[in-house]
N, C-alpha and C positions, 0 to 999 in steps of 0.2 A: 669632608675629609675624615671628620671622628666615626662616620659609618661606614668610610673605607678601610679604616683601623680597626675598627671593632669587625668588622670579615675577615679580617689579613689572619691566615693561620700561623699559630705559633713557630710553627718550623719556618717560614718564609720571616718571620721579624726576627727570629736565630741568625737565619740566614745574612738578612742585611744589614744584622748588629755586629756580625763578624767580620764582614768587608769594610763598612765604615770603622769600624779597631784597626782594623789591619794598614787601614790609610795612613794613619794617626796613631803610632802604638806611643806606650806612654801618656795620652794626653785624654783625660777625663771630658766624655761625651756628655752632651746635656741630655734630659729624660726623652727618649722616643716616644712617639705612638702617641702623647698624648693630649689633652687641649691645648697649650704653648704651641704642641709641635705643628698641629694641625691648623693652629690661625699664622702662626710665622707661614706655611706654605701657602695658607689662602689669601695672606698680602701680599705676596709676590706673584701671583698668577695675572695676566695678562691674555686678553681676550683676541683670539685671532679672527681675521675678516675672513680669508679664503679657508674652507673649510674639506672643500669635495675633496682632494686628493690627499687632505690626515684621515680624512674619515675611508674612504676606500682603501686605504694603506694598511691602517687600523683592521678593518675588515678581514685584510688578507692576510695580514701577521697572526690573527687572532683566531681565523677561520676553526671550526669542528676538527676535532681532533675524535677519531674513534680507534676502539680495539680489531680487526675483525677475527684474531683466532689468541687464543690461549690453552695453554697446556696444566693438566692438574693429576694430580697423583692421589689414585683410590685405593686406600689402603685395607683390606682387608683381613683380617685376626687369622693370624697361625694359622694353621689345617683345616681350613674353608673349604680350598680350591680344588675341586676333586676332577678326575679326570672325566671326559664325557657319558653319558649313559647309552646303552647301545638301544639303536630305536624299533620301539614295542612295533609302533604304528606304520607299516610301513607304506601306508595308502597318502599317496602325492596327488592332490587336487591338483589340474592343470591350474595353473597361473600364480600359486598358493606359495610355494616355495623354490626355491633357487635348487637344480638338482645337484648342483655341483656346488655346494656350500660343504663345508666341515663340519662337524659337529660339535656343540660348541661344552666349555666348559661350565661346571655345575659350581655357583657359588653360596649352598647350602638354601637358609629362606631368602637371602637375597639375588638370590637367582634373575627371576623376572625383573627383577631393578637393573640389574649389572647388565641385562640384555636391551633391557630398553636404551642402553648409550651405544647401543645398535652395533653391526657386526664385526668382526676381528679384522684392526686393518694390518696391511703388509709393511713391514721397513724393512729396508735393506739389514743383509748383515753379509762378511763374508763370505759365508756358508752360502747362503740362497740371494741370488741377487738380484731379484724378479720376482713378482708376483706370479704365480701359477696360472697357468691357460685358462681362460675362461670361453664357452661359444658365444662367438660373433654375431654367425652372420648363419648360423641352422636356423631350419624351419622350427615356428612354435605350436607347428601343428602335428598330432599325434598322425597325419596319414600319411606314410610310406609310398609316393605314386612311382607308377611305369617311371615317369620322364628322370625322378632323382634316383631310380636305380640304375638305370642307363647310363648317366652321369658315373654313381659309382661306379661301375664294372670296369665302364672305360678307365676312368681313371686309375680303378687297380692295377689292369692293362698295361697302362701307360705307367708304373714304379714299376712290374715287373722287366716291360721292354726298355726302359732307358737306364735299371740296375744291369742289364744283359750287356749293354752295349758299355757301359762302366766297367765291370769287370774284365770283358774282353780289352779294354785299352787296359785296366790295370796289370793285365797278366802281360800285355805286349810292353809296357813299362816293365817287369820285374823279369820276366821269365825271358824276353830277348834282349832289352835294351842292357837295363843293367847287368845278368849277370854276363852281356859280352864286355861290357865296358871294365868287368872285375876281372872276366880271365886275361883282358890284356894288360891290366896290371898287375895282374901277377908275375905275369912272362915280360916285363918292362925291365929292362937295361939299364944299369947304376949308372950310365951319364944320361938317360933319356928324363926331358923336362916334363915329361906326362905324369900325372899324379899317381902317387902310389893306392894301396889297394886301402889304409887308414884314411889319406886322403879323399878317395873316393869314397867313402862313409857318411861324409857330411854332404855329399850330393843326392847320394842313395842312401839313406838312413835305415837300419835294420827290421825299422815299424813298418815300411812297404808291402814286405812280408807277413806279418801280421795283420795287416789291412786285406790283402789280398786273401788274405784266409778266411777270415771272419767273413769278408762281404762275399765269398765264395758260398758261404755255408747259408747267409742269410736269403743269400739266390735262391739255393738250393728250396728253403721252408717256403718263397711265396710262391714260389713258381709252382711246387706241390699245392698248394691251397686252392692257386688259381686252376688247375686239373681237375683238383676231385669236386672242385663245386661248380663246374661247367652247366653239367649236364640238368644240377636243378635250377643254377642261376638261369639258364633259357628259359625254362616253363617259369619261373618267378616273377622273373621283368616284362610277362606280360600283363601282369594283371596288379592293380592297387593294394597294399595292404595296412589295416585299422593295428594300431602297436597300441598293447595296453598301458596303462599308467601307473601302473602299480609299479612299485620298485620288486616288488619281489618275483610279478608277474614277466618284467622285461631283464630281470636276470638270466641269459642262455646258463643253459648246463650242459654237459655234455652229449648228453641225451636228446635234445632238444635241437631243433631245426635251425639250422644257418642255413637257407638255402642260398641266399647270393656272396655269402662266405665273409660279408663283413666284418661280425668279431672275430671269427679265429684270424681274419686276415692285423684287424685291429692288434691282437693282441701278441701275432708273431712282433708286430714292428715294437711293441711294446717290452719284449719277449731279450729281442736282440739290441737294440737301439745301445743299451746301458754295457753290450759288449764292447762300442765303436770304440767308447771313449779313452782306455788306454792308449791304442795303439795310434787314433787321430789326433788325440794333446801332441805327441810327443812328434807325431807329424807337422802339426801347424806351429808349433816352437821351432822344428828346425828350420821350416821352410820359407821363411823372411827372412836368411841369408843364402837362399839358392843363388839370386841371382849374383851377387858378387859374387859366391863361391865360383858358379861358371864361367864369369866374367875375367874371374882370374887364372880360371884354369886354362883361358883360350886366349890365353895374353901371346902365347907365342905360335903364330900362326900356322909355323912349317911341325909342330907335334903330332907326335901320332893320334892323341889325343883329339886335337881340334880337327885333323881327318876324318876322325871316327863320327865325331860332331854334325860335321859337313856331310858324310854319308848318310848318317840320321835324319837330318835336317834337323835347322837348332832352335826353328818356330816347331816342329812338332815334339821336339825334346823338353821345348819350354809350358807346350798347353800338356803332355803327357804328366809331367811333376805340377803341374797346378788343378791336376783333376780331382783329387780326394779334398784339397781348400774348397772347390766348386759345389761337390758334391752335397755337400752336406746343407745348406742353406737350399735344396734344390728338395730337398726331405721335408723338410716345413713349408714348401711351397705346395707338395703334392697333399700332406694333409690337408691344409688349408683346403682343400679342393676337395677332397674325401668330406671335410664334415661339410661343409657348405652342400652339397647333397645329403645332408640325412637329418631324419628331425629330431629334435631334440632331448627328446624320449628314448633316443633308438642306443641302445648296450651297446654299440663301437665307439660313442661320441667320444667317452670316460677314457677309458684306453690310448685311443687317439689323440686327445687333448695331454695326457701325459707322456705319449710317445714323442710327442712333439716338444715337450719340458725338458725331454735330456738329451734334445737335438741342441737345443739354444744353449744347455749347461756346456755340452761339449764344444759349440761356434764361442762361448766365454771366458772356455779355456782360452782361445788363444787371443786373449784381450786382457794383457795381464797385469793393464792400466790402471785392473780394478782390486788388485791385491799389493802391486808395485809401487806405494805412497812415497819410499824414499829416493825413488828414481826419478819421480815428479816431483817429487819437492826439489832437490838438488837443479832440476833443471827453471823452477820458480826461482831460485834463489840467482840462477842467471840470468833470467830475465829480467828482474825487478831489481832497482838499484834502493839501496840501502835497509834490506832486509834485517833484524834487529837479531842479535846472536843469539840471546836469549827465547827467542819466539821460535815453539816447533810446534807446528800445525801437526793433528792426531787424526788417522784413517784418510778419509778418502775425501777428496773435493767434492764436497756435492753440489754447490752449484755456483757458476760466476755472473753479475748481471754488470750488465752499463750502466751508467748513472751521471745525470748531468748536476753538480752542488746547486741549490738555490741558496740565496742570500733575503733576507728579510725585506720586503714584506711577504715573498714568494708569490710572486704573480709569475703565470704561466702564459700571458697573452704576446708579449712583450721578448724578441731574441735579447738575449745579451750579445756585450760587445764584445767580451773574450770570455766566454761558456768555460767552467773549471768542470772538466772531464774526467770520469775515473772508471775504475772495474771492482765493485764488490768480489769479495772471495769468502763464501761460506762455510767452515769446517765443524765437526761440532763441539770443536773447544774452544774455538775463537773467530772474528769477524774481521778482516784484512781490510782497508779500504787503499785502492791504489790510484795515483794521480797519473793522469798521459803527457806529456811534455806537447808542447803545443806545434799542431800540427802533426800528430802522432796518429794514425792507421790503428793501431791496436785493438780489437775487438774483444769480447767477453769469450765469443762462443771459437773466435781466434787463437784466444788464451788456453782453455781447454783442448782445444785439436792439439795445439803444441806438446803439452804435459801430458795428453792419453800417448802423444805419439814416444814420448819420451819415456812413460813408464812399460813401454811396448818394447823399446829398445834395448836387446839385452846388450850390443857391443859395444866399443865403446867411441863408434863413430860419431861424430858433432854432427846434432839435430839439423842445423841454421845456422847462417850469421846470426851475431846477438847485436841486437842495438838495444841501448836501454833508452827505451820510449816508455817505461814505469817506471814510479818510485812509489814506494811505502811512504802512505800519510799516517795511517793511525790501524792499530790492533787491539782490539778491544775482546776480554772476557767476551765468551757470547753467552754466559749466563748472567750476566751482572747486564743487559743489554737488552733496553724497554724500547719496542716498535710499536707505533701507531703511525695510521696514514687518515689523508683528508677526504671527506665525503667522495670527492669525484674519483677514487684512488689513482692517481698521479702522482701524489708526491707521500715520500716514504722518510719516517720522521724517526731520528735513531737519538735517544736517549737514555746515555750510558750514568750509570751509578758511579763505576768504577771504570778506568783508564790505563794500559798498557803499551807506553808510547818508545819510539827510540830513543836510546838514551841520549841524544843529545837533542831529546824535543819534551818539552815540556809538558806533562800529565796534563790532559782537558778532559774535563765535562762536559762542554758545550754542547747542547742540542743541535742535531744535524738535519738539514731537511735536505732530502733526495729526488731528484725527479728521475723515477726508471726506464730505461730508452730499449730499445730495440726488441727481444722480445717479452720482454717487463713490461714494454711499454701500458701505462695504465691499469697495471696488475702489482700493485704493489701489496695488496691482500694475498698475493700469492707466494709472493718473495716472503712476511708475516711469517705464510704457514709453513714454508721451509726450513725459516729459522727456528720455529717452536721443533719440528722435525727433531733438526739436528741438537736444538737442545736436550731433546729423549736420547735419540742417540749417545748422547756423551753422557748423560745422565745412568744410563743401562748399562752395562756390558754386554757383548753379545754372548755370552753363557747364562745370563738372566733372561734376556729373549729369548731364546729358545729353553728353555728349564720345561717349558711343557706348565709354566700355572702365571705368565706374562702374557698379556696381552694389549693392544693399542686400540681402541674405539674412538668415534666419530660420532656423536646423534647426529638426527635428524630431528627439524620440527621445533628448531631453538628461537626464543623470543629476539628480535634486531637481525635476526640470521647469523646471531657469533658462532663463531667455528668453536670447537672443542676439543682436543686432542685427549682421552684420559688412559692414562698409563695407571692399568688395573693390575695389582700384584697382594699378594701377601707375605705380611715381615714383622716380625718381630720391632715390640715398642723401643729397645735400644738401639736395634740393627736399623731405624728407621731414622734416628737421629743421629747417626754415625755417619749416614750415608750425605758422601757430598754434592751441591749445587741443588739441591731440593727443589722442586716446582713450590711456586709461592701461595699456590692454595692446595690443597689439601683434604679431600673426602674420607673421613673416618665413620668408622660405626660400631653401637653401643657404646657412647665416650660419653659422660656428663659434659655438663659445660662449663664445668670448674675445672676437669680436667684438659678440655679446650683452648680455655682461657690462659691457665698455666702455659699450654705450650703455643700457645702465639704469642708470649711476654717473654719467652725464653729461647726461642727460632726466630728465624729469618722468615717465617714463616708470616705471610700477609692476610691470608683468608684461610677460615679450616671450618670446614661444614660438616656436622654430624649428622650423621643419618643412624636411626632407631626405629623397628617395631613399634607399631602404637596399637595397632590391632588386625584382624584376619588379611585385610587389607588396604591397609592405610601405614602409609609413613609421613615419621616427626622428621623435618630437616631443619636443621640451627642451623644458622650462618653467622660467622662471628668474623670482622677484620679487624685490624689497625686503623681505616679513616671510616668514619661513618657510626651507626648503629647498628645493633644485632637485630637477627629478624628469626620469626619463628615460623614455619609452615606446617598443614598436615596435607601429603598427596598422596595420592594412588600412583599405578605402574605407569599408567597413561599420563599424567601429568608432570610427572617426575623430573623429565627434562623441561617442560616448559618453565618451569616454577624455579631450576635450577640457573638456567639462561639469565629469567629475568634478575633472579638476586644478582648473579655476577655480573650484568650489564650496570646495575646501581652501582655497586663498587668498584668498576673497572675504571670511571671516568676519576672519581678523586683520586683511585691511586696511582695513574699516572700525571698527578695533578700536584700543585703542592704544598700540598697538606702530606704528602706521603714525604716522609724526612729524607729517604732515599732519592727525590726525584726533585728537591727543593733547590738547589743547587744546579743543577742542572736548566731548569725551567729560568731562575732568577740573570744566570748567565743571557740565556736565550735573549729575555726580556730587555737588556741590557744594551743586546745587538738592536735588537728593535728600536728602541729609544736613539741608539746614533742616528739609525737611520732616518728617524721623524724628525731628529734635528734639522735636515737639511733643509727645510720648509721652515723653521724657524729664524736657521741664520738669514735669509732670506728678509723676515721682518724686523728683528730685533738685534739692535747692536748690545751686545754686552763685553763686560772690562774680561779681558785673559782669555777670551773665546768663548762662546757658549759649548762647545763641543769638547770633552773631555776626552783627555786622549786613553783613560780606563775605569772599568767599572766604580772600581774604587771610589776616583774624584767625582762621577758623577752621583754618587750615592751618598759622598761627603757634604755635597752643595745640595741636593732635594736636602737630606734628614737636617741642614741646619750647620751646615761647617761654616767656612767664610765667605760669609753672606755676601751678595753682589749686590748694591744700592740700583732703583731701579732706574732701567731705562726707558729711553724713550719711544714709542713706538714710532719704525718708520713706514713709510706712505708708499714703500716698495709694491710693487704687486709679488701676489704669491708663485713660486716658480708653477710652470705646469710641469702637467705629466713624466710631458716627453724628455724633459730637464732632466729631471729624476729621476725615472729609469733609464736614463744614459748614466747620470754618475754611477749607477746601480745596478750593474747586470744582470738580467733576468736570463730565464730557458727559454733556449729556442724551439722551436714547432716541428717536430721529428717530420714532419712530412709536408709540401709546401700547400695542397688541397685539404688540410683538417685544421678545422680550429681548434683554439686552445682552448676554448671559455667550455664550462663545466657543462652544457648542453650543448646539442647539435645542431646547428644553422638550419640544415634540411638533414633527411629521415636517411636518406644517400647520398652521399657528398658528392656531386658534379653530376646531380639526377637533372639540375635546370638545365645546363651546357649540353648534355648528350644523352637526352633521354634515352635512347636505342641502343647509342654505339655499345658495341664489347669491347672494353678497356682492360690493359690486362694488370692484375692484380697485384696492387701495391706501386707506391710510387718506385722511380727509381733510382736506386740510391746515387748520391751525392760524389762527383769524382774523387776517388782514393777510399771510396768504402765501400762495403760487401754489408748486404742485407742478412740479416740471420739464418733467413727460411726462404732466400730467393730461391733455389734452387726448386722448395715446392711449386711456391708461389708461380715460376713457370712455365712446372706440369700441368698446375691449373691454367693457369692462362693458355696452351697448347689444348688441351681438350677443348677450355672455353672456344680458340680461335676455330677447331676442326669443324666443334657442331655446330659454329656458325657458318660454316664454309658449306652444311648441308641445311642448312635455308630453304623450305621449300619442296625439299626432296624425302622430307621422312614420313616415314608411310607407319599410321598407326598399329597397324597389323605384324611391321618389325620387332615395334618394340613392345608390343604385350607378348610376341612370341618369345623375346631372347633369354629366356628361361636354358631354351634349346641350342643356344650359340655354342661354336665351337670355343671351348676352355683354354686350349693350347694357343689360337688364335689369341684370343683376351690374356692371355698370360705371356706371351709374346710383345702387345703392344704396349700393356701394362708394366713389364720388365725397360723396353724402348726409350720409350718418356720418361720413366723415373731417374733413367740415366743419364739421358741427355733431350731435352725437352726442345732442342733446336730440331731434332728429326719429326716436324711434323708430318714429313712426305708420309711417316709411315703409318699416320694416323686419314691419311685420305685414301691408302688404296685398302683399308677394310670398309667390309658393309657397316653399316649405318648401327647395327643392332650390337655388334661387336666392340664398334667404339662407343657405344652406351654403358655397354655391361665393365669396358673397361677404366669408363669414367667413374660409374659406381663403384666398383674394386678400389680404385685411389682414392676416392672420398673413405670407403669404410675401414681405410687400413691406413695407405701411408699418411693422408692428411689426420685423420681422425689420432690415427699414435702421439703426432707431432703438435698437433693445433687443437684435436679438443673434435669433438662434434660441433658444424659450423652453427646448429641448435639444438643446445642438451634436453635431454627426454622432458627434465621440468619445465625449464622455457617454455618447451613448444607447447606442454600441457597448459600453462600459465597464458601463454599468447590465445592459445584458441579457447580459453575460458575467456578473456576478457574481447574476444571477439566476436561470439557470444551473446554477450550480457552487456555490453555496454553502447553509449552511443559514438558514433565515427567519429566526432571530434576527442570524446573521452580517450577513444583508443588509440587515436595517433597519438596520444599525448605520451601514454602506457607505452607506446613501439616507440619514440622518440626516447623515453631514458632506458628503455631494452634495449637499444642500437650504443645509448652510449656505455653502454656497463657491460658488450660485449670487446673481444678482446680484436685489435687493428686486424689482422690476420684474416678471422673469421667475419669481423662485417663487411670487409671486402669483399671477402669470398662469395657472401649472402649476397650485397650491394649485384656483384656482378651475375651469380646464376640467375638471380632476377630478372635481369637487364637480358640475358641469352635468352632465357624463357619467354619474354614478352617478343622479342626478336623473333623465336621459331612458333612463336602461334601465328602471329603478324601474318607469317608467308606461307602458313598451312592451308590446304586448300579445302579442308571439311571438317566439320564437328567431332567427327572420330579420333582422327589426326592428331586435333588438338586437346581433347580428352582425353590421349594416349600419352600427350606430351604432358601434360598437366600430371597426370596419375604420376609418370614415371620421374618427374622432377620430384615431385611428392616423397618418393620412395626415397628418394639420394637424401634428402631434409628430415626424413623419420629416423630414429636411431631405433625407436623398439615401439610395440603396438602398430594397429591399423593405419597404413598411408591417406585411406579414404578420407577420413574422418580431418583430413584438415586440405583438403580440396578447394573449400570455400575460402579456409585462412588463406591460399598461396593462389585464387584467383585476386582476391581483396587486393595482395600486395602488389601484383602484376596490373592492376589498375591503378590505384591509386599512389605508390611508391615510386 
């Protein structure tokens, strides 16, 4: 006990000197902490027989607690940050650099330092609400063949003929429909119930007009492009052509040969695009009240009005006013198709990839969920019952998760008997946590559909019925708000400093442990780095982010793999402590460490690391916090981040630990809960006078340190409760899915690989009556292809699919549009060829699954997977794929789990080595996100065997 006293950090015996006062005010405590106190506790201890279930309890209350991301602000001196340099060299080594990178800013000699925290990432802001287009899915090869220029031409082809048959419906929409339907209100009769000619305004909106002009004109330029470049585009596409690499060499000029007319066609779209958008905002704003507006206008059916209707017809009156909403999403589908023929190298891609940025800016206009925070919130504040007056959430919801509460000891293997259910809500000024009334449906990504639908809403018609099936449990500072999660990440551990509660709920600190469900699930390192996110966010303004000398970095290459978010800026030494909610470490440079030290004694400030020149090239890093020791290093550019990583892995663990004053309180509560709960294995043995179980912290802290001692008892001859006892009085999380275990590794490599090794199962359990799966709708598209290409078993012919390079695109983008809609029409996935539903299985891997779910194996994995398959032996490596399976996210190892299962399926029934070589390659392809498919051949027969 005196060795457990002599560790106990000063802030935690603070701590429990002030609860036990607080028990007992007025009344003089006897000395703590020290030998008295320590033998009075060691005469009263009592030896227990049944040991397994404190010790496992213990275990799991106690478990690893890690960081996996933190955010830190790098401060740079005044007039550093200079604007980029423009590039001397302009010779691009294939594979050397990204060609569609920015260029980056200069931060004087620290330049190479500030790049090694690697390159500029995206945040939202108002202004831009998306990261800029990058290429997918082009070739990484410099040669320009026959087949991808064929592809292009068609495809220019096909924007010119399907804007022709556009326009013409637009002109038959403005130039006959409407303005018949204006001259008869003009000539309409003071008792006639047909709408006047204002009224008709908001059916027919005056941008019609202007839409109709502009895409008139835009006709006009590709339809010329596509003429004068006929004649060389023929002699072109016959023959292969070598595209140099030089930037400066595959810049066209005027002068310079487009023979199959890509750039200039590239850069008409480029050209016009940034026209649409006037006239299409002000279209898709009016146009989510056509239909009431018509709905009303044809209420009385003997009008002249609703004759004129009826003469029209009022299904072609209704697709004719929904063609320009259509339209435009139908432009990023034709790029997409454009660069996916051309290589990477080739001067359209650029162009193109931006043509396509001010399609999505204009489809965003009329999303205006994403600038309308007070229209959503107003409708949150409907839904959730007892929302606090004082609480206003700032900008925009970024994200909602599920979440089931654990209670101490948090064991995960075990359901509870009444699971306490909620929805996180992430803003960046503050952390919402909401409770579901039992028996409540309510979903996260449910919650969100409502609030987009409602900041969409300009009228002021009622969204829903409102049932309040939420209520506000706690709102919590999200800067005062310390997250860690457990090795396995499933459970998500919220440790607030400070607390913002309803006013008639009582301020806590108490540490929260979360288990995140649906698509959280076991991603709680993800949820972490949203939160750090939004803390930048709220921490910045957006006129600091964009200033032009802001930026957000990420390394790579960190020791533990901790994330790092650093908000790189420069500011003045007063303007830097003026500024509020501070990141609590801190990168400065040329600062002494007297100067250092002063200001982490005098901020909130927890870690502040100096960096200094030491010579041509080498740098000094000091790292100085509040728990721990100072440390000194010397590194180069290359080491930079490693050396960085590990200092702050050393100190990340005490200071969310506590020894840190801010987290001591917090932790001590925690510990507190924990202790009830051990009791229950105690009452069990031991009778003691007034109950052993305290009904709060307080008295339990009163009676350890030495309050009114309990005379002892006698030990009884009970047996100790089991398990099952105990996690019944105790409810644990239940098992999102009823085929996955909960225990921190994976039974088998694929869950239900003994039961059906072969069958194609479709992906993902499903869900539970009264609830809706997040991503069932992907889940199944996937299942629907998975079920087609098993339905062609037998029948695929190797030769299809090394050819479908050459498939028809309109086809594949046909069945690819089908499925994503409604995944019940697989009819229309069995009357294509075989090659066409391949290419359109790979299209939904590379886009809609891949947006949504991630790569079902990201480029590292896979490089990772096929080193250690490799180099190691088959027992080492299944061991490596067993904690790869479980660190990937439910979504995608399903996904993996089942292409596997289809693959081993369609070799099974192939009738020759080709066949299945072809099948092999081309599953390959779907599994590679970037580099050579070949090259893991081997890895994806392995799995097909042995998995």
């Amino acid at each position: 006990m005196l060795k457990y006293f002599a560790e106990l950090s000063e802030p935690a015996k603070e701590c429990l000197q002030t609860i036990s006062r607080a028990e007992k005010p007025g009344v003089r405590l006897p000395k703590l902490f020290d030998e008295m106190h320590a033998a009075e506790i060691a005469n009263r201890m009592t030896k227990i027989d049944h040991t397994a279930d404190i010790v496992r309890d213990i275990r799991g209350a106690f478990q690893e607690r890690k960081v996996p991301w933190v955010d830190i602000d790098v401060v740079l001196p005044a007039g550093v940050i200079q604007p980029p340099q423009p590039d001397i060299d302009d010779g691009v080594h294939e594979g050397n650099a990204d060609l569609f990178d920015a260029p980056d800013l200069q931060y004087g000699r620290y330049t190479s330092l500030i790049q090694s925290l690697g390159a500029p990432m995206f945040l939202p802001t108002s202004r831009l609400k998306r990261a800029p287009s990058q290429p997918t899915n082009v070739s990484k090869s410099r040669l320009f063949s026959k087949s991808q220029k064929q592809a292009l031409r068609l495809t220019m082809c096909e924007v010119v003929d399907t804007e022709e048959r556009y326009v013409n419906k637009l002109y038959t929409l403005v130039c006959n429909v409407a303005e018949e339907f204006r001259l008869k209100a003009q000539a309409r009769g003071a008792s006639s119930t047909s709408p006047d000619e204002s009224d008709l305004a908001t059916l027919f909106p005056p941008c019609l007009n202007e839409i109709l002009e502009v895409n008139m004109g835009f006709l006009g330029v590709i339809r010329q492009i596509l003429e004068e470049t006929e004649k060389d585009a023929i002699d072109d596409i016959t023959e292969d052509t070598q595209l140099p690499s030089s930037v400066s060499q595959r810049s066209f000029s005027r002068e310079e040969n487009d023979a199959i007319g890509a750039v200039a066609f590239a850069n008409a779209l480029l050209e016009w695009f940034p026209r649409f958008s006037q006239p299409y905002a002000d279209y898709m704003r009016a146009h989510t009240g056509f239909t009431q507006t018509l709905n009303s206008f044809m209420r009385d059916k003997n009008s002249s009005f609703s004759k004129r209707v009826y003469e029209t017809g009022e299904q072609k009156l209704r697709s004719l006013l929904m063609e320009p909403v259509q339209r435009l999403p139908r432009y990023s589908l034709l790029i997409d198709t454009m660069t996916s023929s051309l290589p990477l190298v080739h001067a359209a891609v650029r162009p193109l990839l931006k043509a396509r940025d001010v399609i999505k800016d204009i489809c965003s206009l009329d999303d205006t969920s994403s600038t309308n925070h007070d229209q959503s919130f107003r409708r949150l504040k409907e839904l959730v019952d007892g929302w606090p007056s004082t609480i206003l959430p700032t900008g925009r919801l970024i994200t909602a998760v599920d979440f089931n509460e654990l209670t101490p000891p948090y064991h995960l293997d075990v359901p509870p008997i009444e699971p306490s259910a909620g929805i996180m809500l992430i803003y960046k000024n503050c952390l919402v946590l909401l409770s579901k009334t039992l028996g409540s449906r309510a979903t996260a990504r449910g919650l969100l559909a409502d609030l987009d639908n409602a900041a969409a809403t300009t009228n002021a018609a009622p969204n829903s019925p409102i049932s309040m099936e939420l209520r506000v449990v706690q709102v919590y500072d999200l800067h005062t708000v310390r997250c860690t999660q457990s090795t396995c990440g499933r459970i998500l551990f919220l440790a607030p400093t400070s607390a913002t509660s309803r006013p008639d709920q009582n301020t806590t600190v108490d540490l929260l442990a979360l288990e995140p469900i649906s698509m959280y699930e076991g991603r709680a390192s993800r949820i972490i780095e949203e939160i750090a996110k939004a803390k930048i966010e709220g921490r910045f303004s957006e006129n600091e982010r964009e200033n032009g000398k802001w930026s957000l970095r990420s390394p790579t290459g960190t020791v533990g793999n901790l994330g790092i978010l650093a908000c790189v800026f420069e500011e003045e030494q007063e303007e830097t402590t003026r500024r509020a909610n501070l990141s609590r470490i801190r990168v400065v440079f040329d600062t002494s460490r007297a100067v250092c030290s002063q200001t982490l004694s005098n901020s909130d400030l927890e870690v502040i690391v100096s960096v200094s020149l030491a010579n041509e090239d080498q740098y000094r890093v000091d790292v100085d916090s509040v728990v721990g020791s100072p440390s000194s290093d010397m590194v180069t550019v290359d080491s930079f981040v490693p050396v960085l990583s590990k200092r702050l892995l050393n100190v990340l663990l005490p200071l969310h630990g506590p020894r840190n004053r801010t987290m001591t309180e917090s932790i001590v509560h925690s510990n507190f809960e924990i202790l009830r709960y051990l009791t229950g294995h105690l009452m069990a043995q031991f009778k003691v006078p007034r109950g052993f179980r305290p009904p709060s912290p307080s008295k339990l802290l009163s009676s350890l340190l030495g309050g009114n001692q309990a005379k002892e008892s006698n030990t009884a001859n009970s047996k100790s409760p089991s398990s099952a006892t105990l996690l019944g009085e105790f409810p644990k999380m239940p098992p999102p899915r009823a085929n996955m275990s909960r225990s921190n590794t994976l039974p088998s490599v694929f869950p239900g690989k003994e039961e059906s090794p072969i069958k194609i199962s479709v992906v993902g359990a499903a869900p539970s009556k009264g609830q809706e799966s997040p991503f069932s709708a992907l889940e199944q598209t996937f299942a629907a292809y998975a079920l087609a290409l098993q339905s062609r078993s037998g029948n695929i012919v190797g030769r299809s699919l090394r050819g479908r390079d050459n498939v028809d695109r309109s086809s594949v983008n046909e069945l690819y549009n089908i499925l994503l809609e409604n995944p019940g029409k697989i009819q229309a996935a069995a009357e294509v060829p075989v090659d066409t539903l391949f290419v359109a299985f790979e299209t939904f891997m590379a886009n809609a699954w891949s947006e949504h779910m991630g790569p079902v194996i990201d480029l590292s994995s896979l490089k990772i997977l096929q080193a250690q398959f490799d180099n190691m032996f088959p027992r080492d490596f299944e061991e490596n794929f067993r904690r790869f399976l479980a660190d990937m996210s439910p979504q995608n190892r399903r996904a993996l789990a089942s292409m596997i299962r289809l693959l081993a399926e369609l070799l099974d029934a192939s009738g020759s080595d080709g066949d299945r070589g072809a099948l092999t390659a081309a599953f390959a392809e779907v599994l590679t996100v970037e580099g050579d498919p070949m090259h893991h051949i081997s890895l994806l027969d392995r799995l097909v065997d042995d998995f």
